[in-house]
Every structure is written in C-alpha cells, then in structure tokens.
N, C-alpha and C positions, 0 to 999 in steps of 0.2 A: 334145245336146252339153253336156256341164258347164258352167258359168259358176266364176271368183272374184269373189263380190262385183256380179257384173253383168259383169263382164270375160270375153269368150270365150276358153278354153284357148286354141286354136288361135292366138288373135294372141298372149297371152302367151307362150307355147310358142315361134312360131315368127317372131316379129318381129324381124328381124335377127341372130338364132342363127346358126351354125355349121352347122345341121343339115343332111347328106349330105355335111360333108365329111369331107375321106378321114381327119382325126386329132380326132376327141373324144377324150371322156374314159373310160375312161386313152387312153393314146397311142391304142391299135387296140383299138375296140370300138362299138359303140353309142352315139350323143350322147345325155348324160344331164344333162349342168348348165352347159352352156353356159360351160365354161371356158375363153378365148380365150388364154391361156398355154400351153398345150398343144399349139394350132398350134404355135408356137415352137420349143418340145422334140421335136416330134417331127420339122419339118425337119431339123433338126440331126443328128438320126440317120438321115437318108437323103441327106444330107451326105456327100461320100466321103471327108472331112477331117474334124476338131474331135473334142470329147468325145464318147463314147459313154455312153449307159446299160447295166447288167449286165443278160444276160439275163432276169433276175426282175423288172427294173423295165418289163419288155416286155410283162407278160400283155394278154389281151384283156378286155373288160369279164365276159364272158361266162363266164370263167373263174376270177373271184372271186366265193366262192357262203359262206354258214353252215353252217358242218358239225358242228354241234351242235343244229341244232333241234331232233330228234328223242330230244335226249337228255334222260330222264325218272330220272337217278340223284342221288344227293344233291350238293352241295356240293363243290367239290373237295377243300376243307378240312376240310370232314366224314372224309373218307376218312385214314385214317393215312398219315403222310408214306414215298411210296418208300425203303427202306434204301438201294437203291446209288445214288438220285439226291444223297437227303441226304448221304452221304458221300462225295460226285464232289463237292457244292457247296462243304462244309465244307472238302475238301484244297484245291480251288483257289483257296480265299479265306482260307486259314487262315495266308497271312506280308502280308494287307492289312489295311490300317486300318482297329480296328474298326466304323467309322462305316458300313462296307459291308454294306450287306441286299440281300436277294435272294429271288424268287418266281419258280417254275420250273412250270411245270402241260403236262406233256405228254398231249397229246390226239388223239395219232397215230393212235390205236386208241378209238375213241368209245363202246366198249364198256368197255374198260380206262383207264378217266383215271392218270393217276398224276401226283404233283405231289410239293414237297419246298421250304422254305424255310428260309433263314440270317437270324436277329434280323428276319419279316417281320412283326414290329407295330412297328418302329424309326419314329419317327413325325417327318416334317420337310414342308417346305414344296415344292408338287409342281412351283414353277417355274409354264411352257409348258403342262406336261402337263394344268394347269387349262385350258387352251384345248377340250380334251377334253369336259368338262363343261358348259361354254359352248354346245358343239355341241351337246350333247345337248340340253340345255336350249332349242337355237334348233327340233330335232327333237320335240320333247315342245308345244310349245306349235304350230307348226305341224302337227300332228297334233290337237292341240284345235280349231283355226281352220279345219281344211280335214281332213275325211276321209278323203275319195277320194284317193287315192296319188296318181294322175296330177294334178289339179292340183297336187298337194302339189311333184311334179315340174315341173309348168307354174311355179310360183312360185318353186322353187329358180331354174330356168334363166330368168326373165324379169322380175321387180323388182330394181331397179337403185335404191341409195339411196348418196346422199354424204357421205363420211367428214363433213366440217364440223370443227368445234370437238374433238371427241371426239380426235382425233390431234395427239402432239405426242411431243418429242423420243424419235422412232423408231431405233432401231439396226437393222433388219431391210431390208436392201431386197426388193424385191419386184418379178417378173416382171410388165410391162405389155406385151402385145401391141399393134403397130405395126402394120395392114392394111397400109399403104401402103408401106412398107421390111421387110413380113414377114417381121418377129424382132422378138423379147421386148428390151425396154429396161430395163433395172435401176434405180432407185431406191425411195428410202423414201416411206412413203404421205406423200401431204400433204391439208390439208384439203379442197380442189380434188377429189381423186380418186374417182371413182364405178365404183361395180362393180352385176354382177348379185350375190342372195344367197349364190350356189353359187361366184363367185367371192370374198365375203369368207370361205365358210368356208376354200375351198384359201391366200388367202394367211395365214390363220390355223395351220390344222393343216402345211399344207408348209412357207410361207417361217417359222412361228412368228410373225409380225408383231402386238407387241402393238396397234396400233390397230386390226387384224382383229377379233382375239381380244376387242375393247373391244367392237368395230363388232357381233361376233354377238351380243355378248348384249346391247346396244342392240337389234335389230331383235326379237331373242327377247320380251322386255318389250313393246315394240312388238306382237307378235303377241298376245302371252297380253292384253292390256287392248284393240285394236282388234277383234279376234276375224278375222272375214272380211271385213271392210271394209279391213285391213291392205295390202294390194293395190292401194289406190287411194289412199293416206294423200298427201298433199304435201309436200314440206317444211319448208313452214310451220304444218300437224297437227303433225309430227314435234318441230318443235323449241317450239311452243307446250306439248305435253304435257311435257317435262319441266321446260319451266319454269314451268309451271302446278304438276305435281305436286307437293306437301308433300316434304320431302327424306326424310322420316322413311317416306312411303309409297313413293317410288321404293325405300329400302334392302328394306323389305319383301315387295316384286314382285321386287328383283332375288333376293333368297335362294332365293325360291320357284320363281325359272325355273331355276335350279341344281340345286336338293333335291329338288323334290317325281320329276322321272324319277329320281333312284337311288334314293329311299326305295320306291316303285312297282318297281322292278325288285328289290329284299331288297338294298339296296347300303348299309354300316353308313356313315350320313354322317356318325357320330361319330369317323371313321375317313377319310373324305375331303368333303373341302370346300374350294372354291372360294368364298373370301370377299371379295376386292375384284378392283374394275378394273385393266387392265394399265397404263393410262395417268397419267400424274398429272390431266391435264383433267379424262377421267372418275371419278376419284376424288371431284373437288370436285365433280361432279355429282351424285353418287347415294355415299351413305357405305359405307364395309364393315369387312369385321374382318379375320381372323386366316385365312389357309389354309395347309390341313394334306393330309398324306395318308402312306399304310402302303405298302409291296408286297403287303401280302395283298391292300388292299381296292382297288387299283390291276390287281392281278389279276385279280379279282373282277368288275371293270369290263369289261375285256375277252372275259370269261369270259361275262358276260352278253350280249356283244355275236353273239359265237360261235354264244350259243342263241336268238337273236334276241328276246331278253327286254329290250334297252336300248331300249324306250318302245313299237316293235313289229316285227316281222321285215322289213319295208319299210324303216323306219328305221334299224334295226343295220346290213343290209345296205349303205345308202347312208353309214352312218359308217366302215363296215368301208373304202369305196373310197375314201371319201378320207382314208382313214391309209394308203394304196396309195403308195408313197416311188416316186413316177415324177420324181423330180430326186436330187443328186447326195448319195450317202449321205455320211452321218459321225456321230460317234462310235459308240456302240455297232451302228449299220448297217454304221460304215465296212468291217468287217472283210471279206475278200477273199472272206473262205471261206464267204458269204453273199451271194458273186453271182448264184449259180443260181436263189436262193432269194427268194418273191417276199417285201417284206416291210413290212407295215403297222403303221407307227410313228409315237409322235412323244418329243420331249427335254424335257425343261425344266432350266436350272440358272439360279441368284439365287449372286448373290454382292458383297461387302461389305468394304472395307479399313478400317484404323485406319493413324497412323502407326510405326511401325515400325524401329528402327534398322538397316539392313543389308538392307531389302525392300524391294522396290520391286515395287507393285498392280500385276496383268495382267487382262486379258480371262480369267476364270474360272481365278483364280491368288488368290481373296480370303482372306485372313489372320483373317476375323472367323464369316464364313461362306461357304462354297464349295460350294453344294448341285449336285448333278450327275445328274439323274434319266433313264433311258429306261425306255422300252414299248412290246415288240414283241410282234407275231403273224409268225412262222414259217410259213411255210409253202415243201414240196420241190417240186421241178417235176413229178416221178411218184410214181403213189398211194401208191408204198412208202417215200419217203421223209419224211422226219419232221415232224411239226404241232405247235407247241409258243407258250406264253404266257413270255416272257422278260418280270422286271419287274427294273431295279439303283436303285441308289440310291447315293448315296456323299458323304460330306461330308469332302474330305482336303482343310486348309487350308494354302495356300501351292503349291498345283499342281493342272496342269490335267490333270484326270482322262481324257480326251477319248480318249489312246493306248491307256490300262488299258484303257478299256472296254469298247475296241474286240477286244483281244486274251480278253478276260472272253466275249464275244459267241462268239467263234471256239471257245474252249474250249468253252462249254457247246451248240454245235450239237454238237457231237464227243462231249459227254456223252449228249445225249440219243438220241445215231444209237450209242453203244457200250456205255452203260452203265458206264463204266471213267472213272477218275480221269484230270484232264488239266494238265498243266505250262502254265503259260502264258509265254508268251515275254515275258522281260522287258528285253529290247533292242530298241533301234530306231533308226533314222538322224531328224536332225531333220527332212527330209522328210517321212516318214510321220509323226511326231509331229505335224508343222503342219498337212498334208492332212486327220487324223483329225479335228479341231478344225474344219474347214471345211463352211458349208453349203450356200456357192455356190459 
C-alpha cells in the first residue's frame, strides 16, 4: 500500500470523504477530490423546485477525457490562421472597442486544428484567470512531492489546511456545505475557515475567491520546499516557514511555483505571468510584481492542457475538471446558446476609478481600467458537434462588458459550427444585462 510520508492512502483517502455517495465531483461521477459543495448543488437539482443547471453543466466524471493527447502536429499558431474563421472574428468585432482581442483554436477535428485571432498579442493583466496558473503551479509541485497519481489523489481529497492570516477583505462568497441542514451556506472565506486542498482549488477556479487563489499557491510553496513530508506539516511548520523565510527567498519560490510548469510545457512566460498575491495580507507576506498575459499565450495554456502537456496528462486531466462550470454561468458562459454545451472555464476582470465629473464607479464599470478577460473550452454534447478554445479580452472603460460578452460567446459557437459571419445582438432587457454579470 502506498504511504504519504508515512501516512496510509487509505486513511487520507478515506477519512471522512464523501466517498460512495451518490453526488461527487462533478455532480454524477466518481469521488475524486472530496468536494463537499457539490453535495449541495446537486440536491438542488433533484429538487423538484429552485434553480437548475444546463444540461452541459450535468456530465459525468467519466465523460470529460483530453482529446488531444495523441496529437503530434505543430503549434496551433504555427499553422496559418483559418481565412473564414479570421474573417467571421474580424466582422463580428469590427464596430467594438478596439481594446477587444481574441483567440479562437478549433479543435473539432484533431487531425485538422484550425485556429484564427483578432490583436492576440494585446497584452494586459489576466485578472482571476491567474488563478489558473496557481493551480498549476499547486499540480507541478505536487507532482514533484508525490509521483504516484493515487496518492497525489489521496492528498488532493484529504489535507485540510486553514486560511489564517492569508484572507482578508474578500468580495467572493463561497459555498460551504452544512451536513447537518444539508445545503451549501454562502459566505466570504474568513480566516477561521479550513478546507481539504481540492476544496481550495474549486473555491478558487469556481467561486474565483481571491483568498483560494492566495490559499493554493501558499500550499503550492508549501509542497515544492516540504517535498513529502508536506502531508503531515502543522500549523505551526506552516506559519513558522514563512515567517522564518527571508522575504526576498519566499518572492523567489513563489515565481518558480508559477513559471517553471509553463516554461516545462513551451508556454512563452514572457507572454504570461502571474506575479503577485490575490490578497493584500498576502502581499505583505511574500513580495511580487507585474502580471500580464495575451490571448495567444492564454490559448496556448489551454491548448496544452488538451494534450495533456500542463505538467502531466494526470494533471491536465484533473485541471481540465475543475474548470468543469458545474454552478451558475455568466459572463461569457452566460450565453443560452451554450447550455448543451459542457463548458470549462474561468473570468478574470481588475478594474479601477479616478474622480470623474458626471460618473459615477460600478462593480466593473472602471474609468481608469476595466479589464474583462474569459477562457473557455467548448465542448458539444455529440461527437459531431463542435470542440473549440474561446480566449476574449476586452478593456471598455466606463461599462460592464459582462452582456457583450456574453452575446460575443453565442456568435462565435455559431462561427465555428457554420463557418459564416455572425451579427451579434446588440439589445437587451436590464434583466439579462444584470443576470450576465452574475456568478451566483
């Protein structure tokens, strides 16, 4: 039997898990990471009232797989950009702000890639969508520390460590599962709150919660400098190593749990980078800089993940499930015409006001900067429908892009299922304007 560290799989594994009941993760499939929020959502849907999920946010575990492993051709980018994709992208972006870029890589046919972008080296800051990189970064070093998959699995679904200090004024709330009034309770993390690792990556990559997104690559650092003893750390290892560590050597470690998986996978990190903490706390903890990122190499990201190149096909695989949108879409998810369709995503947008005569600052409405970033994998519910890397970007100051995007989403599944130029609907009730904007 495997050990972590001296620790038997089996108790880590199975020491108060979920395991055999009837909703892991995703809703209906095999328990794989012990994510006790997903109990919640999925009574809910067998609920004969309340909200429902679209059917694409229903697959089975079983049923999200890499469909690019086998693929041994260049580059998408390598490849000259499709004529009628580039020009379906260019009409339907060609009366929006030029701030709008875009990366399209259709992959429907794994023989035939074809792919097409609009200004996709437009270079700005990727938000959330750094959360992304984080992950990886927490999969790259757990892959250092533990070989064997299955434990790597035991330790996603069975260390459990607490926010602390790290969290602080959060805007994200986040599903907590209630055993005892079984349903999810909504609030923001506080420092009290303790998860297994598989639940800080879902409230990271799902709710976006910057103290998740703090929290993985805290444990990430944690893993890459404990190695295998990681597993048995206290937390009082925990909070002695960073305040032990020199600040200039924590900035160090943390760059490296970030960089060195895309550099390893050909990912240009001159082109994306994840450079400080989501948090102000952990800011003053560990120093950072500047992050950036493209649609190409945001693409690119995805694209690796596809061929099971992001650190290793065990790991892409398990990153791929949990950008699996099994809660309530929006913005560029929101769109209708992407409910069949299962869809593994995540958002990021930063935004910033000055004073203003005559404006008045909203919830990603900023005047100074209004970054507004998603990243999708597409995928149709039958083999013949369409497999596609959606990457937007958009910086339009003084409005909340969240509606366009949504309708931008809807046009380009339409693209790549027709090949033909699409009109995009530029009306809406404020209803749908407000819904799109929503991520709970």
């Amino acid at each position: 039997m495997n050990k972590v560290s001296g620790v038997l799989v089996s108790t880590i594994c199975c020491a108060g898990l979920p395991f055999g009941t009837a909703h892991p993760y995703p809703l209906y499939g095999e328990p794989e990471a012990g994510i006790r929020r997903l109990e919640g959502y999925a009574l809910v849907q067998q609920a004969p009232t309340g909200p429902k999920l679209p059917s694409g946010a229903l697959w089975s575990s079983e049923r999200i797989r890499l469909h690019l492993v086998d693929y041994d051709g260049p580059d998408f980018d390598v490849l000259e950009q499709d004529e009628e994709l580039a020009a379906a992208l260019s009409e339907m972006l060609r009366r929006r702000d030029p701030s709008y870029s875009m990366v399209l890589v259709d992959f429907s046919d794994a023989t035939d890639i074809r792919w097409a972008g609009l200004r996709p080296d437009l270079k700005q800051n990727p938000g959330s969508i750094g959360k992304l990189l984080c992950m990886a970064g927490l999969f790259h070093a757990l892959a250092q520390a533990y070989p064997d998959t299955d434990v790597r699995a035991a330790v996603l679904a069975g260390v459990e460590s607490r926010a602390g200090d790290w969290v602080n004024d959060e805007i994200h709330q986040v599903p907590k599962w209630d055993a005892d009034q079984q349903r999810n309770l909504f609030s923001v993390l506080n420092e009290n709150d303790q998860f297994r690792l598989g639940e800080w990556i879902d409230h990271a990559i799902s709710a976006s919660a910057n103290g998740a997104g703090t929290i993985i690559w805290r444990e990430a650092m944690l893993l890459r400098h404990f190695g295998s003893a990681y597993s048995e750390l206290t937390e009082a290892e925990r909070t002695r190593f960073f305040l032990q560590t020199p600040k200039s050597e924590l900035a160090v470690l943390a760059s490296a749990v970030v960089t060195e998986p895309l550099t390893e996978a050909g990912i240009d990190v001159a082109n994306l980078r994840q450079g400080s903490f989501f948090t102000g706390n952990s800011k003053r903890k560990v120093p950072g800089v500047t992050s950036y990122s493209t649609p190409r190499e945001l693409a690119r990201l995805l694209f690796r993940i596809e061929q099971g190149r992001l650190v290793d096909s065990w790991s892409s695989l398990q990153m791929k499930k949990y950008m699996y949108l099994t809660k309530r879409r929006y913005r560029y998810g929101y769109a209708p015409e992407l409910a069949d369709s299962a869809l593994f995503f995540k958002s990021g947008s930063l935004y910033s006001c000055r004073p203003e005569e005559g404006f008045r600052c909203g919830k990603y409405m900023g005047n100074v900067q209004n970054l507004m970033n998603s990243v999708a994998l597409v995928e149709g519910a039958a083999p013949s429908d369409p497999r596609y890397i959606a990457v937007l970007m958009s910086n339009v100051l003084r409005f909340n892009s969240a509606w366009d995007h949504s309708r931008i989403a809807a046009a380009t599944h339409n693209i790549v299922r027709t090949r033909q130029p699409q009109e995009l609907r530029e009306s809406a009730s404020d209803r749908e304007i407000s819904d799109a904007g929503k991520s709970d």
